[in-house]
C-alpha positions in Angstrom: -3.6 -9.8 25.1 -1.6 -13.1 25.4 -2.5 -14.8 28.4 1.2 -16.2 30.2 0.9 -19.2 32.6 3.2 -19.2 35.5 4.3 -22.8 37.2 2.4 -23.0 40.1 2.1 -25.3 43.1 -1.8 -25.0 42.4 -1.2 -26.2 38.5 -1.1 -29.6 37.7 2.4 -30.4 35.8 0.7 -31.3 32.6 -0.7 -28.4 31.0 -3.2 -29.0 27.8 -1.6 -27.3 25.0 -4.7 -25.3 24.3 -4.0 -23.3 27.8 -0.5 -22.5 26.5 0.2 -19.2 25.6 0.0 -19.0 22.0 3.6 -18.3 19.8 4.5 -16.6 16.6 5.1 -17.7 13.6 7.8 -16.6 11.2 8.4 -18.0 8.2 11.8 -17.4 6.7 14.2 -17.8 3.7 17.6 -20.0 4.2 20.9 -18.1 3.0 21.8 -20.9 0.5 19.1 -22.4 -1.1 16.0 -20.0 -1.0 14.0 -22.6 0.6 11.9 -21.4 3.4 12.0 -22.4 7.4 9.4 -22.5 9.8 9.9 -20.9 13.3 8.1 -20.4 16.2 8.9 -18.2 19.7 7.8 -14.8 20.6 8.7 -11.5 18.4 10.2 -9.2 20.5 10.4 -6.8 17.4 10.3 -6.6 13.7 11.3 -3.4 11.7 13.0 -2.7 8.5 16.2 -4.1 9.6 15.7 -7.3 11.3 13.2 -9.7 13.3 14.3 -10.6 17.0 12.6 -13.9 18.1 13.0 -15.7 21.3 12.9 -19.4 20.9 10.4 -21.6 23.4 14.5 -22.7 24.7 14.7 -19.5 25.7 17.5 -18.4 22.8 17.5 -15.3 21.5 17.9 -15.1 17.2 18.3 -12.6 15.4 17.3 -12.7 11.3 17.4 -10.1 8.5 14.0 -8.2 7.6 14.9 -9.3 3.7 14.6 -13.3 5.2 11.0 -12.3 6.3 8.7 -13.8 4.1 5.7 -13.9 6.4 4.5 -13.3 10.0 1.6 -14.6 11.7 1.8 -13.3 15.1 -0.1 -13.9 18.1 -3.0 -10.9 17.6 -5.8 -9.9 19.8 -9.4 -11.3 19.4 -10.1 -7.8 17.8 -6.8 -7.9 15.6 -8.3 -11.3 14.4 -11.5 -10.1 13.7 -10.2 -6.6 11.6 -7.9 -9.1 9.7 -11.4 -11.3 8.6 -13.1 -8.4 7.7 -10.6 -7.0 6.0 -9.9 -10.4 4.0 -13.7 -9.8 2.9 -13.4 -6.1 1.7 -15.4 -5.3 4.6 -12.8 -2.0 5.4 -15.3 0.1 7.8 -15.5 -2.8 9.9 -12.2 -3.5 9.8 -10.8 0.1 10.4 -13.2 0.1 13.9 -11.8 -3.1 14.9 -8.2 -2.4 14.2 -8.4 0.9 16.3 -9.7 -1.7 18.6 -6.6 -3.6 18.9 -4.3 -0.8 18.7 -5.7 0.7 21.8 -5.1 -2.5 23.7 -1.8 -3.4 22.0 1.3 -3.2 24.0 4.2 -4.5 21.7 5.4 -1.6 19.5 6.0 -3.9 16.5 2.5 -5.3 16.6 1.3 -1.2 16.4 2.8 -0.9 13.5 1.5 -3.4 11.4 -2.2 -2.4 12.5 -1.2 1.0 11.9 -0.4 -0.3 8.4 -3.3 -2.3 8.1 -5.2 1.1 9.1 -3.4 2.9 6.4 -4.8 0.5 3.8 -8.0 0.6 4.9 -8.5 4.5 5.0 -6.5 4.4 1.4 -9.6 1.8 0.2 -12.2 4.4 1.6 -10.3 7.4 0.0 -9.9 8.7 3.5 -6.2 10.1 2.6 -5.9 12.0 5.5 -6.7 9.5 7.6 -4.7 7.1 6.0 -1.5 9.6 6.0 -2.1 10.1 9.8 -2.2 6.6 9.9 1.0 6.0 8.1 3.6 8.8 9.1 4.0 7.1 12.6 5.3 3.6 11.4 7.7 5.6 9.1 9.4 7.6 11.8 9.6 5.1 14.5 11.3 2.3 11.3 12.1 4.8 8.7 13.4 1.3 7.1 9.5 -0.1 8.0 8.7 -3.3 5.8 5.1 -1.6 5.5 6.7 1.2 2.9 4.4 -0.1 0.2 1.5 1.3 2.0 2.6 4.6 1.7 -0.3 6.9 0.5 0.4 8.7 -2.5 -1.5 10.6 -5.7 -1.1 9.4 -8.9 -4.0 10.3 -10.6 -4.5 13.7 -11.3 -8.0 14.8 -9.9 -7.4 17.8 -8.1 -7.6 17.4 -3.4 -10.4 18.6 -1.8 -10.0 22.0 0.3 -9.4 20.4 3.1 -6.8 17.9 1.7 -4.8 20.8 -0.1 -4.5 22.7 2.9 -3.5 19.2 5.0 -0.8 18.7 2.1 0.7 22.1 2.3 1.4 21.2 5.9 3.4 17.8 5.3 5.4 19.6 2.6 6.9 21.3 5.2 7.2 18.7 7.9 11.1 18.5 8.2 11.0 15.0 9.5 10.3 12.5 8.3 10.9 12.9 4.6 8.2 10.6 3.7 5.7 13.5 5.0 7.0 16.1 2.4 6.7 12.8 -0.3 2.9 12.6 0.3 2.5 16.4 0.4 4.1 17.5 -2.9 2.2 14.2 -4.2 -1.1 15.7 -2.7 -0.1 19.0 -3.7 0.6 18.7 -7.8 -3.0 19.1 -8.8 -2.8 22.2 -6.9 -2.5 25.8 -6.3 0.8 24.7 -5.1 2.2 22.9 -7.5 5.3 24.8 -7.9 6.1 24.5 -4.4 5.2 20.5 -4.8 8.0 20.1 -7.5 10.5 21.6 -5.6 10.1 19.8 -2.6 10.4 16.5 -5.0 13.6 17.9 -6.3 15.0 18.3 -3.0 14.0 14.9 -2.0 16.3 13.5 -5.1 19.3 13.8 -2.0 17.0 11.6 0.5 19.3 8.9 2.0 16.0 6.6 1.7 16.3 5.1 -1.9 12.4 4.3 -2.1 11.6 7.9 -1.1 14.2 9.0 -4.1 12.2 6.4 -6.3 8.7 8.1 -5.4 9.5 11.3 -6.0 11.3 10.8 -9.4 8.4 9.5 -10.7 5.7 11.7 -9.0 7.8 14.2 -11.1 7.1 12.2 -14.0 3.4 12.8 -13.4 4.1 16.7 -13.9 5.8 15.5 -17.9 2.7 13.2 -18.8 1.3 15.6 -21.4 4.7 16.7 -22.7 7.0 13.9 -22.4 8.8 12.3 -26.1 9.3 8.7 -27.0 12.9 9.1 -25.4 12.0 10.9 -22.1 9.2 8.3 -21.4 12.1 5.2 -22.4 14.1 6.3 -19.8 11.2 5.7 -17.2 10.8 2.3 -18.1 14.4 0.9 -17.3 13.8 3.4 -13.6 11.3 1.2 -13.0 12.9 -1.6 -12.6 15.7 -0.2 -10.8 12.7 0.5 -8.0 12.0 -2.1 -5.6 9.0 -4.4 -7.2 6.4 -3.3 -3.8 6.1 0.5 -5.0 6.4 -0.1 -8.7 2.7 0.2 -9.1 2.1 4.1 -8.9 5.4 5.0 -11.2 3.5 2.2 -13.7 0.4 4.2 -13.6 2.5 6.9 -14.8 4.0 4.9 -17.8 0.7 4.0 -18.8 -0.7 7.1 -18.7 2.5 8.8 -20.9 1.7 6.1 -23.6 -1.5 6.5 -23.8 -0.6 10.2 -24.6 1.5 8.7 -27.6 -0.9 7.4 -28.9 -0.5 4.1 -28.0 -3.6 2.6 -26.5 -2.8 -0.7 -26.4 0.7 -0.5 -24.9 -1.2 1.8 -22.0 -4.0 -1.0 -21.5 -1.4 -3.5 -20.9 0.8 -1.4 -18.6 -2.5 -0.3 -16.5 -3.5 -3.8 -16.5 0.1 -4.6 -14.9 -1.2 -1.8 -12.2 -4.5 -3.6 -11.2 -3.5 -7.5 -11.4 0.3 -6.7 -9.8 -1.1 -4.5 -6.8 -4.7 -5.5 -5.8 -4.0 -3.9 -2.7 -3.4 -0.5 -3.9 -7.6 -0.3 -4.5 -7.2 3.7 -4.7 -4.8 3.2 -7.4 -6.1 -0.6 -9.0 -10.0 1.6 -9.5 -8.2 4.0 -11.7 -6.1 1.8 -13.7 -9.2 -0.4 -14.4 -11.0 2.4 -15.8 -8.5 3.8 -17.8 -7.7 0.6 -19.7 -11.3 -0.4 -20.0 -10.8 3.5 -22.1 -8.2 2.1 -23.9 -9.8 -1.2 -25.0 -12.4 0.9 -26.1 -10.3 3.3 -28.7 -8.9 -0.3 -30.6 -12.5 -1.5 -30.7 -12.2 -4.0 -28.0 -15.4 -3.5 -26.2 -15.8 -6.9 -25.0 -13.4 -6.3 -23.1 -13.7 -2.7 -21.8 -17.3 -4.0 -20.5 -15.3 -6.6 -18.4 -13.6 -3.8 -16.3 -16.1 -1.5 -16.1 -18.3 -4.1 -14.6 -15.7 -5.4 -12.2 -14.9 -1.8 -11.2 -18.9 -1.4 -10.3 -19.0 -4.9 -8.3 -15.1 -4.6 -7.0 -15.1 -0.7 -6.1 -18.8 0.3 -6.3 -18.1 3.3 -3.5 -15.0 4.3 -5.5 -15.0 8.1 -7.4 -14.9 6.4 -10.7 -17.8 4.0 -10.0 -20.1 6.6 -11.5 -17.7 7.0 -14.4 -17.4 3.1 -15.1 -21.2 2.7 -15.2 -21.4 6.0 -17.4 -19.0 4.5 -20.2 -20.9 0.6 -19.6 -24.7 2.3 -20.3 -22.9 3.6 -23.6 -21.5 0.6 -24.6 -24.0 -2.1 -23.8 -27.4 -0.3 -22.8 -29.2 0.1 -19.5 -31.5 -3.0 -20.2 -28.5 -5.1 -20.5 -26.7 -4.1 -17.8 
């Protein structure tokens, strides 16, 4: 909580800065020459729209979400200490501490982002339903919410636990927001219901929110993988970068798997490679793209290489699914005494 000071008779009239309350910090882009500002005050919200910030003067300014190049608010001791352990990959200590602060959070745009932060962290523990419960909250309070990018989607094609499936089924028919029915035809594709999935993404084509048209286009892409032709799969590639550059990673995936199909391995290395260096965050996704061009290197003889990732998957994402997978293809390639 941020600790105000009232003038008092009791107070002396010098005040150590150290005892003041503490103040945002926004850092934003000028309208002419790209350049960045700094400004400081107190956020009295931030969503997909704009930021409104109250200067120490007392004036009230209002600036586009698209200025917004960084925020560093004034957080909680517990929303300081998630963000460390976070920053070290430490996510189940994180995701205690950020409940933490969310319980003692007042101001709704401060919720938001650790609901965000939450989603990443249940997305880097493969906790998806966590990570969805997480998520669908910011989206319907800021359907325009600059945390889209977190949004938890499937793009590989391992099939959801029971559990999962049955959870998915569910958001496919959550009216509102539209977002829910993204992430449960995404869920559902590797399904029972996968029919039922492609429709819903068919419907969502109409959505008035141009990055849920974007995601479901190219979840049904994911459906065309094994059948697609050189031209079907060229059209993807100019889509892509129609979409905003935060949620190009997943409809990448996609294109790398689809060349791979072709038959060209070292296209699909590159284009999975784009995945993992271009969204780090995205560890759910960044694992899987790893190991499939490490598979790639391997098919044009580049096993250097391919034992590169497969190591980095087992010291980067050693609790991921394909952890057991990465070290299965490293024994093969460089022995169990050399590992």
């Amino acid at each position: 909580m941020i600790c105000v000071l009232l003038f008092s008779p009791l107070l002396p009239l010098s005040v150590s800065p150290s005892l003041l309350p503490a103040q945002d910090i926004v850092h934003v882009r000028s309208h002419d020459d790209n350049s960045e500002r700094r400004l400081s005050g107190t956020i009295l919200d931030y969503n997909g729209e704009e930021l409104q910030l109250r200067h120490a003067s007392g004036r009230e300014e209002r600036l586009s979400a698209s200025r917004v190049v960084k925020v560093a608010g004034a957080w909680s001791e517990s929303h300081r200490k998630a963000n460390t352990r976070f920053s070290k990959g430490d996510f189940e200590a994180a995701e205690a501490l950020y409940v933490q602060a969310l319980g003692e959070e007042m101001r709704p745009w401060v919720g938001r982002r650790v609901r965000a932060q939450l989603t990443w962290c249940y997305r880097s523990l493969e906790q998806t339903e966590k990570a969805v419960k997480a998520f669908v909250p910011i989206y319907h309070e800021d359907p325009k919410t600059p945390y889209f990018t977190a949004v938890p989607l499937a793009w590989a094609t391992s099939p959801p636990s029971p559990s999962l499936e049955s959870q998915a089924r569910l958001w496919m028919g959550d009216r509102n927001p539209s977002v829910a029915r993204l992430i449960g035809a995404s869920w559902s594709l590797s399904s029972a219901n996968r029919a039922e999935a492609i429709r819903t993404l068919q419907s969502l084509a109409r959505d008035e929110d141009a990055r849920v048209v974007f995601l479901a286009e190219a979840q049904i892409w994911r459906t065309r993988v094994a059948t697609a032709n050189d031209q079907e799969r060229q059209r993807w590639e100019p889509r892509i970068q129609d979409m905003p550059a935060t949620i190009r990673g997943g409809p990448l995936f996609v294109l790398a798997q689809a060349l791979s199909r072709q038959k060209e391995p070292e296209r699909a290395a590159l284009t999975f490679m784009k995945t993992a260096v271009l969204y780090p965050a995205e560890r759910d996704l960044t694992c899987h793209a790893l190991l499939a061009a490490a598979r790639e290197l391997e098919t044009i003889e580049r096993a250097q290489e391919a034992t590169g990732l497969y190591r980095t998957i087992l010291v980067d994402h050693a609790t991921s699914q394909v952890a057991t997978e990465a070290e299965r293809r490293l024994k093969a390639l460089v022995g169990r005494d050399d590992m």
